[in-house]
C-alpha positions in Angstrom: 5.6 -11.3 2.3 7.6 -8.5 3.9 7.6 -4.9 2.9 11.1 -4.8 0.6 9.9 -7.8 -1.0 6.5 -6.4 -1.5 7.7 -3.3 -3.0 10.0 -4.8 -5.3 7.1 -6.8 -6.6 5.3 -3.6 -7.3 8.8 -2.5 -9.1 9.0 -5.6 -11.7 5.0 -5.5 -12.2 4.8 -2.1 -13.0 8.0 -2.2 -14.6 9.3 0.8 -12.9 12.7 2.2 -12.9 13.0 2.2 -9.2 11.8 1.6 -5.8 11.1 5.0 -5.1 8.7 4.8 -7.8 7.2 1.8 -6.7 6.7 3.7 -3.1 5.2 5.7 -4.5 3.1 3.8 -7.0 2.1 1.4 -3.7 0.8 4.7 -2.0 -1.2 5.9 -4.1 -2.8 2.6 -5.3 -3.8 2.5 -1.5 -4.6 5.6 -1.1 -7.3 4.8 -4.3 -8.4 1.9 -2.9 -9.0 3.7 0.5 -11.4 6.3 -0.8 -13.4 3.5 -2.8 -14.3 1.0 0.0 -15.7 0.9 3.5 -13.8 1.4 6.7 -14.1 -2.0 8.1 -12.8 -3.4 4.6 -10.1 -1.0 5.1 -9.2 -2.4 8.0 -9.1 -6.0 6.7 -7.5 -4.7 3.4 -4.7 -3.0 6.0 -4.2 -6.3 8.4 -3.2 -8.2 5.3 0.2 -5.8 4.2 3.0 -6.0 5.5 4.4 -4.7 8.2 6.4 -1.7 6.5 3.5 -0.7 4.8 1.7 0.2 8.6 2.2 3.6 8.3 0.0 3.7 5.5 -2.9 2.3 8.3 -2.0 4.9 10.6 -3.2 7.5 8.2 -6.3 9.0 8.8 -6.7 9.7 5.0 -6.6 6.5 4.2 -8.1 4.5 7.2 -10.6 6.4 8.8 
């Protein structure tokens, strides 16, 4: 799946008025999901999003 895809799945899901919403909606859900599971799950969590979504793995927040 690619990222716009991805992000407009998030959008009809959540029902959400826009994609910015869903951005930000995708962000924080991983940002959640960062701070409850180990790093190297992380890191297997991170390799399966797509590729718009990297900067996300770059964070040290989120993937340290």
């Amino acid at each position: 799946m690619k990222y716009e895809e991805f992000i407009e799945e998030v959008q009809k899901r959540a029902h959400l008025a826009s994609k910015d919403e869903a951005k930000r909606a995708t962000k924080a859900a991983l940002e959640t999901l960062a701070e409850c599971i180990s790093k190297d799950v992380r890191f297997d969590a991170a390799a399966q999003l797509p590729r718009g979504l990297a900067l996300y793995k770059s964070q040290k927040r989120l993937f340290r």
